[in-house]
C-alpha positions in Angstrom: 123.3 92.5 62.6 124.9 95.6 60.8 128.4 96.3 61.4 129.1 99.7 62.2 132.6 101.9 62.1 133.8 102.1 65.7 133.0 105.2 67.2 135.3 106.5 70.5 133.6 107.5 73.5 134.8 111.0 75.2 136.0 111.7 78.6 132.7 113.1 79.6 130.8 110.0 78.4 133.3 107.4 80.0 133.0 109.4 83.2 128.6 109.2 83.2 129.3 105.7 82.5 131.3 105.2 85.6 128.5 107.2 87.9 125.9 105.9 86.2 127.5 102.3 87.3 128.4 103.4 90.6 124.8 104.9 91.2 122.1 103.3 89.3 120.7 99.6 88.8 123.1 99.2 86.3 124.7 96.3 85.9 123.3 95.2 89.9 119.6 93.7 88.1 121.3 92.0 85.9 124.4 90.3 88.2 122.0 89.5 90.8 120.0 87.5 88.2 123.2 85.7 86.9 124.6 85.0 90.3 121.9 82.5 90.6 124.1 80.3 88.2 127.6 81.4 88.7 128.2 78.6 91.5 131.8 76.8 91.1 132.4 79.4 88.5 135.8 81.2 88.8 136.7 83.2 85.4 135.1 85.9 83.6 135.3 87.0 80.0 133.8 90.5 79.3 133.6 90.8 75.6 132.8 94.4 74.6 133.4 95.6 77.9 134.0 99.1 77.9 134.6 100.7 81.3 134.2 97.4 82.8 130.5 97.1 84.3 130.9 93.5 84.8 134.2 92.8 84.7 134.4 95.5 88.1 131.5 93.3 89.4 133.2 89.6 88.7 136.6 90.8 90.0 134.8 92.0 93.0 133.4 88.8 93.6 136.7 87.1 93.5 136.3 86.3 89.6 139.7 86.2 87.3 138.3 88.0 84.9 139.8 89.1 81.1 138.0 92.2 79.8 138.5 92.7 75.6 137.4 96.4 74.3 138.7 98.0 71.1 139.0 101.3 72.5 142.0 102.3 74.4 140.4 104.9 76.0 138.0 102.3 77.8 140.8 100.0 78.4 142.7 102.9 80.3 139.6 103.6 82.2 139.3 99.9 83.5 142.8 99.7 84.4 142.6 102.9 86.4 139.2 102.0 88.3 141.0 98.2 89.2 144.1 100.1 90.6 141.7 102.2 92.5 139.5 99.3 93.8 142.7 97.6 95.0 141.2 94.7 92.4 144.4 92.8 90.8 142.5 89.7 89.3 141.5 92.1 85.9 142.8 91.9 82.7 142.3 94.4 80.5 142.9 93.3 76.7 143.2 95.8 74.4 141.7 94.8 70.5 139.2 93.2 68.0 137.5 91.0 69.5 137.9 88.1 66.3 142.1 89.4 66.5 143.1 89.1 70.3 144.4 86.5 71.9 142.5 85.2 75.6 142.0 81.8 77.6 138.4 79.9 77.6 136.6 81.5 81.0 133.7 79.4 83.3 131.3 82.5 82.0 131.3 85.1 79.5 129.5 88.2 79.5 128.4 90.8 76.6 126.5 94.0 77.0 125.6 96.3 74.6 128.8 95.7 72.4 127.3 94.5 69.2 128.3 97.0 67.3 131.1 95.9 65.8 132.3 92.7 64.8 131.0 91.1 68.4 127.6 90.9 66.9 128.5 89.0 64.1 127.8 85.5 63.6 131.5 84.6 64.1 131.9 86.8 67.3 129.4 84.9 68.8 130.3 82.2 68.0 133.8 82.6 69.2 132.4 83.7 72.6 130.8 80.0 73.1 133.8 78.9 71.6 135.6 80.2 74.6 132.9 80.1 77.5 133.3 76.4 79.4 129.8 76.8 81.1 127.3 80.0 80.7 127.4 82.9 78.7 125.3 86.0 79.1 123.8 88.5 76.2 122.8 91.7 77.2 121.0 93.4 74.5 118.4 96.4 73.8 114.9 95.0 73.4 114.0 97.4 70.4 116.3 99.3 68.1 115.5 103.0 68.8 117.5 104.6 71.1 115.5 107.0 73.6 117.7 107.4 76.7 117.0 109.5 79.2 113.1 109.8 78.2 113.9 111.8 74.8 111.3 110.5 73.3 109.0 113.3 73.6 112.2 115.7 73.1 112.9 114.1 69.4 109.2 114.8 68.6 109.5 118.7 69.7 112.9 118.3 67.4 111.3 117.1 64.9 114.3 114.5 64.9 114.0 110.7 64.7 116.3 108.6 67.4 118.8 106.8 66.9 118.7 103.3 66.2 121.1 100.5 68.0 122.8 98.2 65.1 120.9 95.8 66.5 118.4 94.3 69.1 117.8 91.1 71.0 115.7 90.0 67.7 118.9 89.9 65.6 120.6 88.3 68.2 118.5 85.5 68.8 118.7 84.5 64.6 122.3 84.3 64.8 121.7 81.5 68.1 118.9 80.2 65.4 121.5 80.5 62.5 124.4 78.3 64.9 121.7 75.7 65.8 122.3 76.7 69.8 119.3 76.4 71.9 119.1 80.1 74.3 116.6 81.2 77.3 116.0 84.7 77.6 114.2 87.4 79.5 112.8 91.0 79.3 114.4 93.2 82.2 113.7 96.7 83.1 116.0 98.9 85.2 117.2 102.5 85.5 120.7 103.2 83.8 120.3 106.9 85.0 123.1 109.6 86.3 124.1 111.8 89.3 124.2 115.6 89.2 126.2 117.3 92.2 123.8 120.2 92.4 120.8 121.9 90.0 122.8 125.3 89.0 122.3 126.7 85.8 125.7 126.2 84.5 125.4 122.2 85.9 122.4 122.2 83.9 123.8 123.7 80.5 126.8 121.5 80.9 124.6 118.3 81.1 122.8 119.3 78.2 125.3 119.7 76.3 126.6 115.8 77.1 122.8 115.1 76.6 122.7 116.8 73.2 125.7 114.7 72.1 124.7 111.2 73.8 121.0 111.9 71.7 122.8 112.7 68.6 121.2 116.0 68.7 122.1 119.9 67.2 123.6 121.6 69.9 122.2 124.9 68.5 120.8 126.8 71.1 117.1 126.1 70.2 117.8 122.7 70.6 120.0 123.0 73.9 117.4 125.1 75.4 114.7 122.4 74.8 117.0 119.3 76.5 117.4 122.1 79.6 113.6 122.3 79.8 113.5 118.1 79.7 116.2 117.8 82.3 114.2 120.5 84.5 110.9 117.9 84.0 112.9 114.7 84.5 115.4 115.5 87.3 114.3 113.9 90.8 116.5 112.6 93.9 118.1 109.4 94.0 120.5 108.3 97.1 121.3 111.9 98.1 122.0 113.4 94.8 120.0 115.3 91.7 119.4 112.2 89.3 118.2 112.1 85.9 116.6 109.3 85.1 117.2 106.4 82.4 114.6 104.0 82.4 115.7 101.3 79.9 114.5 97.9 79.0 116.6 94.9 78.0 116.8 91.6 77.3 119.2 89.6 78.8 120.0 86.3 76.8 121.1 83.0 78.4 123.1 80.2 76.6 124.4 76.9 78.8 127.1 74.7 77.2 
């Protein structure tokens, strides 16, 4: 996989991440299919963990859990949400994942974090290093990034998507590369957001976080365009205004 620079989330995006958690299928499709092997297993390591999906989930199962992220501001927002859950088996570590310091856990658990150095062939391999039974590989099934149904909105740009670092192709030749047999499987959920109500100014504000989450110009041609998607995508989901974020993943499976 390609290493890219670390990038820092904003406040706004750390904040959708959190509703989007608390709302959507995201992570509950993907802990209810792991929960089917988690029996007799007690610690958690979340590597990459950023708000703390599945550390929250793990802790609130009664999992010790260690969570490692290299941005502070994710760190701060972990520590926050376990204070507020009344969760005190969490702990946040704050660092490079191949640099920080952290005790061997029953499973580990990484989503979406390859990025950085996570994704290379030694931060995988330091994650079986440190996982006594069953780690867990969350990773996009194909490289272009079209949340939120942009698809059609980066044609009308004239704009191609994004692209992740890497998908669960790249992923599985590293496992090839250190000789360790995996399982894996295609999984399909909705990593979508709330909106409190559909006023005009709720709208322009959620294209604007749209406009930077697509990587696209927030001129007002192209803001005007993401509030004309938004007004085609935007349904009701468990009492509020959602936009939807149909996503497909796959989630790797590697046993000691």
């Amino acid at each position: 996989m390609t290493v890219k620079r670390f990038k820092e989330w904003t406040d706004e995006q750390i904040n959708s991440y959190i509703m989007g958690v608390k709302y959507s299928d995201y992570p509950r499709v993907f802990w209810r299919k792991m929960s089917e092997s988690l029996n007799g297993c007690l610690s958690l390591l979340d590597v990459g963990c950023g708000p703390g999906a599945f550390a929250l989930k793990a802790a609130e199962h009664g999992m010790s859990v260690q969570a490692v992220d290299i941005s502070e501001k994710n760190i701060n927002a972990l520590r926050n949400i376990s204070k507020e859950m009344g969760l005190d088996n969490v702990t946040p570590i704050l660092g490079n994942w191949l640099e920080v310091e952290i005790e061997k856990s029953d499973v580990s658990v990484s989503a979406y974090s390859f990025a950085q150095e996570i994704g290379t062939t030694e931060g995988i391999k330091r994650i079986l290093q440190n996982t006594k039974k069953i780690a867990f590989f969350i990773t996009p099934y194909s490289k272009i990034q079209t949340d939120f149904l942009s698809r059609e909105l980066y044609e009308k740009l004239n704009v191609n998507p994004p692209q992740f670092s890497g998908d669960h192709s790249d992923l599985l030749t590293i496992f090839k590369k250190l000789n360790q047999p995996v399982k894996y499987e295609v999984m399909e959920y909705d990593f979508g957001m709330p909106l409190m109500d559909y006023k005009e100014d709720t709208l322009e504000k959620c294209a604007r976080y749209l406009a930077e989450k697509l990587q696209l110009n927030k001129g007002s041609k192209s803001l005007e365009l993401i509030k004309s998607h938004l007004k085609n995508i935007i349904t009701v989901k468990n009492g509020f205004y959602w936009v939807p974020n149909p996503r497909k993943s796959v989630m790797i499976t590697w046993r000691r």
